[in-house]
N, C-alpha and C positions, 0 to 999 in steps of 0.2 A: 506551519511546516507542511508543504506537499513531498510527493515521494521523493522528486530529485535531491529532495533538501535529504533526504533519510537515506538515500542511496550515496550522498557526499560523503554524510558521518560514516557512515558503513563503514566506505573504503578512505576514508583516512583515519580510522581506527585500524588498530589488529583487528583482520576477521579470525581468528584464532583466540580471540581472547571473550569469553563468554559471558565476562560482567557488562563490557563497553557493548557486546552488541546489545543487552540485555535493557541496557539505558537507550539507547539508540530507539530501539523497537519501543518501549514505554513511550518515550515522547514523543513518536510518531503518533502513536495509538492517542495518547492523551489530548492531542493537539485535533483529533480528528474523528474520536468517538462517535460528537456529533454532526449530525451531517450537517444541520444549520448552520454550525460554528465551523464549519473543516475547510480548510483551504484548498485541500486535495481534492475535495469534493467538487470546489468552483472550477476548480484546473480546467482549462483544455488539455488535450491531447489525450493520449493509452496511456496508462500505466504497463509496464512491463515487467512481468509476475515472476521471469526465471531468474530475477537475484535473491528475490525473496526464496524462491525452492532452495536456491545453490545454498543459503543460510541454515535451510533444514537438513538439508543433507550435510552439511561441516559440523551441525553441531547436532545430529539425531541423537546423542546422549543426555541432552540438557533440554528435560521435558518444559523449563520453564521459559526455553527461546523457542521452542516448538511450538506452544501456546500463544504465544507473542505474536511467532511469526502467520499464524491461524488468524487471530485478531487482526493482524496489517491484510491479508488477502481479503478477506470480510467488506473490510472499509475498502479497501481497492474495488473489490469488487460490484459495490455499490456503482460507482462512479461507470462500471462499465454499463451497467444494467442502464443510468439514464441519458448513456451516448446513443444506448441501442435506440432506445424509445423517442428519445429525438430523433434521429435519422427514419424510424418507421412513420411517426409525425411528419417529418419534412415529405418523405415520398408518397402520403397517402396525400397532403396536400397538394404535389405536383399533379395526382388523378383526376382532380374536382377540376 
């Protein structure tokens, strides 16, 4: 499961409804823990982090999508760190 797959359930679940996000967020997370095994992690392209906020903001009362949604930004945010470092890799190779 990468994010698009976790941004599909999202939004054809109730975003209102805080069990279905709650499953939602688990199986993204479970699916992508490791970075070995994550699919998201192989993805090309950005992940884009404001639907993930817009989640915490709709449900700031349910500490336990909060945490979830902390976990998905984590692992998201893995994958940006090794776009960056490839891209400083590619350009320090274009120097030589």
């Amino acid at each position: 499961m990468n994010y698009s797959d976790l941004l599909s359930q999202l939004k054809s679940s109730s975003l209102q409804n805080p069990s279905q996000i709650q499953v939602a967020l688990q199986s993204f997370i479970q699916n992508n823990e490791d970075p070995r095994k994550s699919a998201n992690f192989r993805s090309k392209g950005r992940d884009n982090m404001s639907d993930i906020s817009q989640i915490m903001i709709l449900h700031s009362k349910h500490p336990h999508i909060i945490l979830s949604a902390l976990k998905v930004i984590k692992i998201l945010s893995r994958k940006v760190y090794r776009i960056h470092t490839v891209n400083i890799a590619a350009r320090e190779s274009e120097k030589d």
